[in-house]
C-alpha positions in Angstrom: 54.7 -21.2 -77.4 55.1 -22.7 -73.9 57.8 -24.5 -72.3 58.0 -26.6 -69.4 61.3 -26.8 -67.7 62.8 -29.4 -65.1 65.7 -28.7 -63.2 68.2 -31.0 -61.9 65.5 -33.6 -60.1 68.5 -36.1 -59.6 69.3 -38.5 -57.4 71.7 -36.7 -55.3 69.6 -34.0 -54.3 67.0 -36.3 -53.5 66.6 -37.7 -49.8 69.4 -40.3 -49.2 71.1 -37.8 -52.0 74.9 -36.6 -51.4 73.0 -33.4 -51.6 70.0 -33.7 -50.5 67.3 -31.1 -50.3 64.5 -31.8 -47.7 61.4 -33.0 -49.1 62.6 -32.6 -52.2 60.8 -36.0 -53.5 57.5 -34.6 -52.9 57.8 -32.1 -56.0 58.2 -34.9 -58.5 54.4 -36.1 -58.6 53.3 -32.6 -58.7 56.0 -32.2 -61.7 54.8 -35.4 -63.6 51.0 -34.0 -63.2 52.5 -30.7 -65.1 54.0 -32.6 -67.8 50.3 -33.6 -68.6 49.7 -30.1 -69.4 52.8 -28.7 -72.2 53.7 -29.8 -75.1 57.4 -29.3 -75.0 59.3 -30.2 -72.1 62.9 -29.8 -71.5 64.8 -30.7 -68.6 68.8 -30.1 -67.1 71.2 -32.4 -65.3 73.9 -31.7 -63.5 76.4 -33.6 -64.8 80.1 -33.1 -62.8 83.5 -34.6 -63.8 85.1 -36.6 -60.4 87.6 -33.7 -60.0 85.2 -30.7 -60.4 86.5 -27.6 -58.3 83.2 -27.4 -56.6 83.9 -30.4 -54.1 85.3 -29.7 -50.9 86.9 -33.4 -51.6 89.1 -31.6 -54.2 90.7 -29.4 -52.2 92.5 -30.6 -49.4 92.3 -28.4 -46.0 88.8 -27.0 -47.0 85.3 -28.5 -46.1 81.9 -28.3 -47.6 80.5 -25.0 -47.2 83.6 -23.0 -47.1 84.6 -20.5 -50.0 87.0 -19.9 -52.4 88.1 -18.5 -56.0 87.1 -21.0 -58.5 88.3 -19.2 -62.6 87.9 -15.7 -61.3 83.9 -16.7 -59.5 83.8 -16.9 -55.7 82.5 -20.8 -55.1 80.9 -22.5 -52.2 82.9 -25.7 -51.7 79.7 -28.8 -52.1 79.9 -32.7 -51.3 80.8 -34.4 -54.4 77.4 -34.9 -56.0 76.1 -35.6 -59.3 78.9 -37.3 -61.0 78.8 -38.6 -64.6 77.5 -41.6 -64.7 76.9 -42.0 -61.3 73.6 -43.1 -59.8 73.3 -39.9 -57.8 73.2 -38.2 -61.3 70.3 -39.8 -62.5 66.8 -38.5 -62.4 64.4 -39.6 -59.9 63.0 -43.0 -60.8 58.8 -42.2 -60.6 60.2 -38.8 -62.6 58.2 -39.0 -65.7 60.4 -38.8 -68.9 58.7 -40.1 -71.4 58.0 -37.3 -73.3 60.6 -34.8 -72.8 62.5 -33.6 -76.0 66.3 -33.0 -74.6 68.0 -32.5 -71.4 70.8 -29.7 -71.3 73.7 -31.1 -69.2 75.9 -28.7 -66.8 78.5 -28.1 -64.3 80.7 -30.4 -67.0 84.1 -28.4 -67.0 86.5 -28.9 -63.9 87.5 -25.3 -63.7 83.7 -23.8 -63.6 80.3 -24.8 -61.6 77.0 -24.1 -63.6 74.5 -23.4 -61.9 71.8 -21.7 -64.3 70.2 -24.4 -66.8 71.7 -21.4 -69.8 75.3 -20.8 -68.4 77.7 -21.8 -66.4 78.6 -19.1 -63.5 81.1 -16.9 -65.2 78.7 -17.2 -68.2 81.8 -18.1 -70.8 79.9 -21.6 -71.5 76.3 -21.9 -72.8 74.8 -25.6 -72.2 72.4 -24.1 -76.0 69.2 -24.6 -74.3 68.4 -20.9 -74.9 68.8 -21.3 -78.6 67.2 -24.5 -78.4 64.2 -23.2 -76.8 64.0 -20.0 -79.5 64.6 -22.2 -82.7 61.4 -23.7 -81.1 59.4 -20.4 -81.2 58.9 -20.3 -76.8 58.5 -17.2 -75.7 57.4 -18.6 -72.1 59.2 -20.7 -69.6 57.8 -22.4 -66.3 60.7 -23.1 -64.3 60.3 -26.2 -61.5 62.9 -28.6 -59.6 66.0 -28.3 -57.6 66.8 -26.2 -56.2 64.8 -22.9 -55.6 67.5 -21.2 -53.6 70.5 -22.2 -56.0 70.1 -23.8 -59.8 66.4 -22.8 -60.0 67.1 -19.5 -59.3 69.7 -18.8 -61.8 67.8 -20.4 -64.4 65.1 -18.4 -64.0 67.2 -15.6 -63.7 68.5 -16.5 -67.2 65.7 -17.2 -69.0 64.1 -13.8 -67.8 68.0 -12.0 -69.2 67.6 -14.1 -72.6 63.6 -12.5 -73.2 61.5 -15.2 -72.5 58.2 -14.5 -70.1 59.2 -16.8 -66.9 57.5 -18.4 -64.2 58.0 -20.0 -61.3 56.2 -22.7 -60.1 56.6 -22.3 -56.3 55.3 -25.8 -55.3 57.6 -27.7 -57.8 60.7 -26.8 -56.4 61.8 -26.9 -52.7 65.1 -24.8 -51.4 68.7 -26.0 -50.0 68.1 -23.1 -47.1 71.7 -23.1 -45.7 69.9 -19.8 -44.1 66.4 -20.4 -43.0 64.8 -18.0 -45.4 66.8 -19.0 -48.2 63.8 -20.0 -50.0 61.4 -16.9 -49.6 64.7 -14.8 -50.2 65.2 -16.7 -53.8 61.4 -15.9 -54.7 61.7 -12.7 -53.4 64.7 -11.8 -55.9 63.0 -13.6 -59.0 60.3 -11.6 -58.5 62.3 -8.5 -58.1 63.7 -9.1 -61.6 60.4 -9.8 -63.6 59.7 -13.4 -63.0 56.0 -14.8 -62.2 55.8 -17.0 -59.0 52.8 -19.1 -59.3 51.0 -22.3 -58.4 51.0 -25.5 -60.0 47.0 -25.0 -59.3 46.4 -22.8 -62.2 48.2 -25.3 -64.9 46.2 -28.1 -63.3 42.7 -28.1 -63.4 
């Protein structure tokens, strides 16, 4: 059994997005043509309280992109994005939902950012998709969204750690790149740890 899974293709880290990730709109036709092709289809949202450590905004003196020691995890300090119930936390409008069976909220605790679609980052909390996705027999996960340098990333790198065959599909995700090769660096190290990178061109006929 195969699973398709959509990360965090949300407002905010669309152009015009607190976050935004360049281009990152053009994935979302190539992610609805996809959905045409799996029967089960699972997607993740961040989904922040207004005082999660992760914004800069939160900690007076420090600006986006700085460091610190959020619970025992060294944190990048972000914009304050993806709020609940915000706009910017809501999926892309032409984003195709009609046929998805859940969406696995993250980032939700104050004191912990989550980047994987499994765990959060010190990997005490687990958002249950990886249960989810067994009790439904998967054994293999194709991993798209945003974004392929940070949430993308550790969600593949999860779903390889939790046994499940996992690909990538490199033109259904595009990269933050804070560094310039950000995004060849993040295929790079899921491929170094087992994952598939591959083309949404052999899904779609």
């Amino acid at each position: 059994m195969k699973a398709l899974l959509i990360v965090d293709v949300q407002n905010d880290f669309l152009p015009g997005g607190a976050l935004a990730v360049a281009d990152g709109d053009q994935i979302v036709p190539v992610i609805n043509a996809l959905q045409e092709h799996f029967n089960l289809i699972l997607a993740t949202q961040d989904w922040h309280p207004a005082d999660h450590g992760s914004f800069a905004a939160n900690h007076p003196g420090k600006r986006v992109g700085e460091f610190i020691d959020l619970n025992g995890v060294e944190q990048i300090l972000w914009p304050v994005h993806c709020v609940q119930g915000s706009e910017g936390a809501e999926f892309h409008a032409d984003l195709n939902k009609d046929n998805w069976a859940a969406v696995f909220q993250k980032g939700t605790q104050q004191n912990v950012d989550s980047y994987s679609g499994f765990f959060d980052n010190n990997r005490q909390g687990d958002t249950g998709l990886s249960a989810f996705l067994k009790g439904k027999d998967v054994d293999e996960i194709y991993v798209c969204g945003l974004a392929t340098d940070y949430c993308v990333k550790f969600t593949v790198l999860d779903g390889l750690t939790e046994g499940f065959t996992t690909y990538l599909i490199a033109d259904a995700t595009k990269a933050v790149n804070l560094q310039e090769d950000d995004y060849d660096r993040a295929l790079s190290e899921m491929a170094g740890n087992g994952a598939h990178i591959i083309s949404s061109k052999s899904i779609i006929m």
